[in-house]
N, C-alpha and C positions, 0 to 999 in steps of 0.2 A: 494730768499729762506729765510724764516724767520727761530728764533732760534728754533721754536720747530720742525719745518720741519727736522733740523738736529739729533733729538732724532728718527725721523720715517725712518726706513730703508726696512718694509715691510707690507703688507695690506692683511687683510687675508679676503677672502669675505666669508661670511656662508650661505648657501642656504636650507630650509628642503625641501622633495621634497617628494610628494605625487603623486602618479599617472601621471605623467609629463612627458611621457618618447617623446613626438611629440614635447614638447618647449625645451628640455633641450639641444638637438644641436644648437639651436638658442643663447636661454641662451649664455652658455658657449662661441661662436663665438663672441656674443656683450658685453661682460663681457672680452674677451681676447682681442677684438678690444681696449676699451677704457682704461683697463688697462697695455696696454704693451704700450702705449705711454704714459706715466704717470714717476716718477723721482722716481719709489720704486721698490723694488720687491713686487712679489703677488704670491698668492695663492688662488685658487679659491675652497671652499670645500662643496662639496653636499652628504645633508644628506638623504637615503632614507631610511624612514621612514615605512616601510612596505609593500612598493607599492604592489600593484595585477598586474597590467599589465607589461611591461618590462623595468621600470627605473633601474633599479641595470643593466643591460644588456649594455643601454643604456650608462650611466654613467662611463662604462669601457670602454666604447669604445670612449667615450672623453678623454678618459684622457692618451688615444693611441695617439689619435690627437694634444690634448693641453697639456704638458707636467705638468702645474702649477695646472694640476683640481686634485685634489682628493676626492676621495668616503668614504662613510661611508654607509654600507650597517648595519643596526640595526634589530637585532633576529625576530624584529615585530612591529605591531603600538602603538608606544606609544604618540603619540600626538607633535603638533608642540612646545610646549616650552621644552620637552625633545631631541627631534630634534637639537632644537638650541644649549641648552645647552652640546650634546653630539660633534657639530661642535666647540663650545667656546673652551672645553676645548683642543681640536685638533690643533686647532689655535695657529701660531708661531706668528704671525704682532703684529706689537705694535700698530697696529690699527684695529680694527675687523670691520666691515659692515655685518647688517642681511638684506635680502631681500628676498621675495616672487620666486617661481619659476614658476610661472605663466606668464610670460612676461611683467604682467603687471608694476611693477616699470620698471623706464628705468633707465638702466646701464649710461647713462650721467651722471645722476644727481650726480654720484659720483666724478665729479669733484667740485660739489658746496660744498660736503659734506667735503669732504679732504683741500678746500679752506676756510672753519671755523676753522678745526681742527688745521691748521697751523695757523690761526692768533690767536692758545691757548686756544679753547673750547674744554673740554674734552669727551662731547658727543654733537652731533647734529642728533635732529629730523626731522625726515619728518612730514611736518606741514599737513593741511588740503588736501584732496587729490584733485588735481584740474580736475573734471571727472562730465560730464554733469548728474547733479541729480536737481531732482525737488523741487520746492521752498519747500513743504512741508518735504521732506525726510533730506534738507539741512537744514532749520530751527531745524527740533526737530535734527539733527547730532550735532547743532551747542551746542544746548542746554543741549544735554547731554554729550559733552566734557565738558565743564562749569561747571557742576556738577560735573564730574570725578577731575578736575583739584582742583575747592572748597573742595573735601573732600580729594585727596592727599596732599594737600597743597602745590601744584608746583602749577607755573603758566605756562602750557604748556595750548597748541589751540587745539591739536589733539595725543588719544593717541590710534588709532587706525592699525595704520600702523606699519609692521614690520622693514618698512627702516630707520635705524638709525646705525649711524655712533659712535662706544663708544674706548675711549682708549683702550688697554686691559686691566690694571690693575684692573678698574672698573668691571670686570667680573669675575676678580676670585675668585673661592669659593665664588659663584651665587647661588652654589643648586637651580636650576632653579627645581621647582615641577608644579605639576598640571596643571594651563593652565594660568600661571603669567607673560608670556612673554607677556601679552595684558598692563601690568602696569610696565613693568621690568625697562621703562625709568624714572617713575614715582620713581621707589625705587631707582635709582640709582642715581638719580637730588637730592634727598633729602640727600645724605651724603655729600651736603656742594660745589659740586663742580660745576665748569664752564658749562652750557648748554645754548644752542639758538635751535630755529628750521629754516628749508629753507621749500619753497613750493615743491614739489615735482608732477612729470606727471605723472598720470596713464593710462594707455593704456589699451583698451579694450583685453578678452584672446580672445588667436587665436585659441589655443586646448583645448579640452577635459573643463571639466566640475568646477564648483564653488564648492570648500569644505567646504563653510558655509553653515550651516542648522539654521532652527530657534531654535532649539534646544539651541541652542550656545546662544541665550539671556538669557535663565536662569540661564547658568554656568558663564557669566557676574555678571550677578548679584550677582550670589554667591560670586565670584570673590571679588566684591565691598565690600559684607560684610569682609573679609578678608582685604582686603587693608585698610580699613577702623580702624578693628583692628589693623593691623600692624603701621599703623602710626601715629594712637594717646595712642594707649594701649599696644604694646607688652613689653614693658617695666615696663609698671603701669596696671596690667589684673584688680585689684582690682576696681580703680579707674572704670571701666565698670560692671563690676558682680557686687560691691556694687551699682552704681547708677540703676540698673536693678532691684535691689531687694530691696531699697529705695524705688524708683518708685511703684513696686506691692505690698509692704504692703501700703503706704501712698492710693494707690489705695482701698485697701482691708478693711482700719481701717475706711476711709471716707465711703464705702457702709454700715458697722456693727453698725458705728454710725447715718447715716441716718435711715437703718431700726428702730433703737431699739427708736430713735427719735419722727419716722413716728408713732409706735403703742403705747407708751407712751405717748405721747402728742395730738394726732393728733386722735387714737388710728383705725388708717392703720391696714386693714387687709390684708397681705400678701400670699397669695395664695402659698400651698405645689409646686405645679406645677410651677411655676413662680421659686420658689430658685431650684428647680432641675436645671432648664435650665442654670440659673446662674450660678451656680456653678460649671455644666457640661461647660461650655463655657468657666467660668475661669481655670477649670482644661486643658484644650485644650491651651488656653495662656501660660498657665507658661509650659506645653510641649513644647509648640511649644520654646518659647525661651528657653526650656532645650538642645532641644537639636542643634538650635545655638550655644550653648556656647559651645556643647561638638565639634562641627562642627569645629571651631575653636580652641578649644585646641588640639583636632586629628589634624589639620592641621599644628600647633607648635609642635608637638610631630615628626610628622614626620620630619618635619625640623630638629629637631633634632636628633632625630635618625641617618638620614642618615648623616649628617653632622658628628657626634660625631664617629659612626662605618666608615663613608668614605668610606660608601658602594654607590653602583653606584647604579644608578634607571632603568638601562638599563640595554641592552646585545651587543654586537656587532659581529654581525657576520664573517664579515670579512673588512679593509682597505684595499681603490685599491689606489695607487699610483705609479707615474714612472714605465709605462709599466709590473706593477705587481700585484697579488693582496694578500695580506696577511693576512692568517688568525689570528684571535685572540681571545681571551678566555675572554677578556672582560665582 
């Protein structure tokens, strides 16, 4: 048993859970399997997230069974990184684990993940997923972690998966908002501390349906702009707003001196119709990056906000725990 093994006295797993109510006795069975042979306490805590079909039902009724599971039944859907963050802050382990409720991570790997933490990493990632995809889907995956990793400035392989194994202190007072738990590893590797990644199995699902839409590549994207912000600019916004509007007048003074250039020298007839389009075009530009920026200050604002009032983003309907279920005003 190494020395930091002796600071872990309990593991708390977080699970959000969508629509899941056909995996989640499974779940729970091979998550109680591999943790009750393990050198800690645990805790097993599923968040449902607004399900429609019968998880919250579901989920009581595990926790009849498994004594360590508890529930979190939340007002409504509010998305899997509020999800997480409403299981974090429930969390008693000095060690948290987030995973999917889909069956797809498999509950072993949590002993590769607790076998980093004790030789003193204070988060470990689930690396690339190892799951039969084709050379092109794997290629551009490969490429666009690379880029995710380049512009956080971690050197992580894969920041797609939700299984990651983090202290808990790393998590508190997370203010997890919006849909940031895709980078949460990412922000949390950059305040200076210990991380590695292991490979990790993913397992095809057995029930019910995939909750990603393509949709979700745009709110990526957004995402990125954000992250991007946050880790070169949240401290210095100037530093970006002035080189934005350096950039479009240096843009703007170079076109005013070409024209006047073009028809003084050259003596260029420039066409009424031709600067409409221009103009209209660059008026569309400096929208469009208007209202990025404000994209982004709403999105610091609210961080702030909620941070500063310590108001919740959520509601919670009621906690099931120990053969009981409790309501709460959350």
């Amino acid at each position: 048993m190494s020395i930091h093994n002796t600071l872990i006295k309990k593991i708390s797993v977080v699970v959000p859970i969508y629509n899941e109510e056909k995996n989640i006795p499974e779940l729970c069975s091979r998550l109680h399997q591999v943790l009750s042979v393990m050198d800690y306490k645990f805790e097993i805590i599923l968040v449902n997230d607004g399900s429609v079909d019968q998880s919250a039902k579901v989920i009581s009724e595990m926790s009849l069974i498994f004594h360590e599971v508890k529930g979190i039944d939340l007002a409504g859907n509010y998305g899997q990184t509020i999800a997480l963050r409403a299981g974090f802050e429930l969390a008693k382990g000095e060690v948290i684990i987030a995973m999917d409720g889909d069956l797809q991570h498999d509950p072993n790997d949590i002993f590769r993940f607790m076998q980093k933490i004790e030789e003193g990493y204070d988060l470990v990632g689930g690396s690339k997923e190892q799951r039969p995809d084709g050379w092109l889907k794997s290629m551009l995956s490969r490429l666009a972690h690379k880029f995710i990793s380049k512009l956080a400035q971690v050197d992580m392989s894969y920041f797609g998966a939700t299984y990651k194994a983090y202290r808990s202190y790393l998590l508190k007072h997370s203010n997890l908002l919006g849909d940031s738990h895709r980078f949460l590893g990412a922000i949390v590797a950059r305040k200076g501390i210990r991380y590695t990644e292991i490979p990790i199995t993913i397992h095809e699902r057995m029930y019910g349906t995939s909750n990603y839409k393509m949709t979700k590549v745009w709110k990526v994207l957004l995402d990125l702009i954000f992250l991007k912000f946050f880790v070169s600019y949240l401290k210095k916004p100037f530093r970006l707003f002035g080189s934005i509007g350096f950039v479009l007048f240096f843009i703007g003074f170079i076109g005013v001196v070409s024209i006047g250039i073009g028809n003084i020298f050259f003596g260029l007839n420039v066409k009424e119709d031709f600067l409409v389009e221009f103009f209209s075009c660059a008026i569309l530009i400096l929208m469009g990056m208007l209202f990025l920026s404000i994209g982004v200050l709403a999105e610091v604002g609210v961080y702030n906000y909620f941070g500063q009032k310590k108001m919740s983003p959520y509601s919670i309907r009621k906690i099931i725990m120990k053969n009981h279920a409790k309501e709460t005003n959350f």
